[in-house]
C-alpha positions in Angstrom: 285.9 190.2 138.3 283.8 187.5 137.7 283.8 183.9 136.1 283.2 183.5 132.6 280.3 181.3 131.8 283.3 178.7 130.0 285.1 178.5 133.7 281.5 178.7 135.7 280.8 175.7 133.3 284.3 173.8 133.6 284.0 174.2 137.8 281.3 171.1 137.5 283.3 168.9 134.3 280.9 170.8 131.7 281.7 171.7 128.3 279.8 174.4 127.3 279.6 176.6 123.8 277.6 179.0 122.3 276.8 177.8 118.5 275.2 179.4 115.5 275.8 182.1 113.4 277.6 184.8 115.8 279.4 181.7 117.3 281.1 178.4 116.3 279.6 176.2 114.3 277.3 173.7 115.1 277.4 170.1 113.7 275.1 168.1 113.0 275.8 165.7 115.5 275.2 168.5 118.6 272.4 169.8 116.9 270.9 166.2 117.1 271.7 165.5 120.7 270.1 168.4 121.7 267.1 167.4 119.4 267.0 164.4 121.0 267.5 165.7 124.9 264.8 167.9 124.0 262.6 164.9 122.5 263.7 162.4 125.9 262.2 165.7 128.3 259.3 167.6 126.7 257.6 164.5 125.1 258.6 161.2 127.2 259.1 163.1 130.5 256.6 166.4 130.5 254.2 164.5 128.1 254.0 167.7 125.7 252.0 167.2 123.1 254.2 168.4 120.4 255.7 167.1 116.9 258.6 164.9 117.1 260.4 162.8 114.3 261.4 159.5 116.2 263.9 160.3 119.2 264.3 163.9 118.2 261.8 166.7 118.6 262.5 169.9 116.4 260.4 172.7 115.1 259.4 175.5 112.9 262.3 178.2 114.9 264.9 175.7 114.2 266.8 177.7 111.3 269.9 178.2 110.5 269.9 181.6 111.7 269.0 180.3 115.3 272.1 180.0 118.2 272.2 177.1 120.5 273.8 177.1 123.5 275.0 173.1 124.4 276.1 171.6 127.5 278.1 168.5 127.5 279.3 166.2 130.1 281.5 163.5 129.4 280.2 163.8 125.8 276.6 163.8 126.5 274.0 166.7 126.0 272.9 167.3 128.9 271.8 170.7 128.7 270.4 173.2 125.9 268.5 176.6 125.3 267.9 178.1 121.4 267.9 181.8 120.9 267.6 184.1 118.6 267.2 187.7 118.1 263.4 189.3 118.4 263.6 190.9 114.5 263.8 187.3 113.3 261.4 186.7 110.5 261.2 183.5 109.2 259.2 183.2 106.2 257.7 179.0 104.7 257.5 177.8 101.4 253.8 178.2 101.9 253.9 182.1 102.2 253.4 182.5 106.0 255.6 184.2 108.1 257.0 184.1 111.5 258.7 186.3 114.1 260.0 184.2 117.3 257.8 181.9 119.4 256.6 184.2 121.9 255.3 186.6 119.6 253.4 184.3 117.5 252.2 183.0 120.4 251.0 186.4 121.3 249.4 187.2 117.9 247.8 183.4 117.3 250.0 182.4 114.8 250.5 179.4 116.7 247.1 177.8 118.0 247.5 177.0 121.4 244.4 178.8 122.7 247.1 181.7 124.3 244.8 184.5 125.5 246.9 188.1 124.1 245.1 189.9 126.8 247.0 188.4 129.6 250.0 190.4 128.2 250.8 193.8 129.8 252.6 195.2 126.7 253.0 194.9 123.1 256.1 192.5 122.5 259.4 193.6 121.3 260.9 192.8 117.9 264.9 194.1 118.0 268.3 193.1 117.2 269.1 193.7 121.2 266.4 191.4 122.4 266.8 187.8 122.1 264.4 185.0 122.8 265.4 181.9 124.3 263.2 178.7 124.0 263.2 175.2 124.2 265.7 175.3 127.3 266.1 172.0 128.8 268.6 170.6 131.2 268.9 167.4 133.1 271.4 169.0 136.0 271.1 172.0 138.4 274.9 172.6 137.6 273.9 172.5 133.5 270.6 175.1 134.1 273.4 177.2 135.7 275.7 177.4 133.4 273.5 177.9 130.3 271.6 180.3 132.3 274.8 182.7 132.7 276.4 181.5 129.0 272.7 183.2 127.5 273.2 185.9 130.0 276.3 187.0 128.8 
C-alpha cells in the first residue's frame, strides 16, 4: 500500500493540507502566503504580465468555492496549486460569467490571443473533473508532494 500524500509530504519536513470547501479551512493568513508565493514567482521571477495588488497576485478564480492545496516548510509557503471542479460557474457583479480558466481560455473569455483550434476536443465541464492552476513551488520535494496531494 502506498504513502499517503500527508506521510509523502512529512518524509522531506513538509506540512501539507488540502483547504477549501471539501477540506479544512483556509485562513486568511495561508491564503495570503500563497498569494504572495505566487506574486514573488509568476511576476518578479517568470516576469508574467499579470494583475497583482502589491506583494500578492490573485485573480478572478479565486472564490470561495476554490480548494488550495499549501505546502509549508518550517512555516513558509513554499508550495501551492488551486483547484476546482470543471462545472464551476462563477458569475461578476457586471453580469458576465465564468467556467474555470482553461475553458475561458478556450472560448476567449479571457484575451490572451489563445487560438481554440489548437484544441483536439471540446473541454469538459463536470463535477469529476477538476482544474488545477496557478501551481507554483520553490522545491522539487514541494512539486512532489502537491502533485500526489491533487492526485489523490
Amino acid at each position: 500500500m502506498g504513502y499517503s500524500y500527508h506521510q509523502r509530504a512529512q518524509n522531506f519536513g513538509l506540512k501539507l493540507n488540502i483547504y477549501g470547501p471539501l477540506g479544512c479551512d483556509i485562513t486568511l493568513s495561508q491564503l495570503q502566503d500563497f498569494f504572495r508565493l505566487r506574486k514573488a514567482e509568476f511576476v518578479d521571477n517568470l516576469g508574467w504580465s499579470i494583475a497583482y495588488s502589491g506583494t500578492m497576485e490573485h485573480d478572478q478564480y479565486d472564490l470561495p468555492f476554490a480548494q488550495y492545496c499549501l505546502a509549508y516548510q518550517e512555516n513558509e509557503c513554499i508550495g501551492g496549486a488551486r483547484i476546482m471542479p470543471t462545472s464551476s460557474k462563477i458569475q461578476t457583479n457586471e453580469g458576465s460569467a465564468f467556467n474555470y480558466m482553461l475553458r475561458d481560455f478556450y472560448t476567449n473569455k479571457i484575451d490572451v490571443g489563445f487560438d481554440p483550434d489548437c484544441m483536439y476536443e471540446a473541454l469538459p465541464i463536470s463535477d469529476q473533473v477538476w482544474e488545477m492552476s496557478r501551481f507554483v513551488s520553490s522545491s522539487r520535494h514541494a512539486t512532489c508532494a502537491l502533485l500526489h496531494a491533487v492526485d489523490d
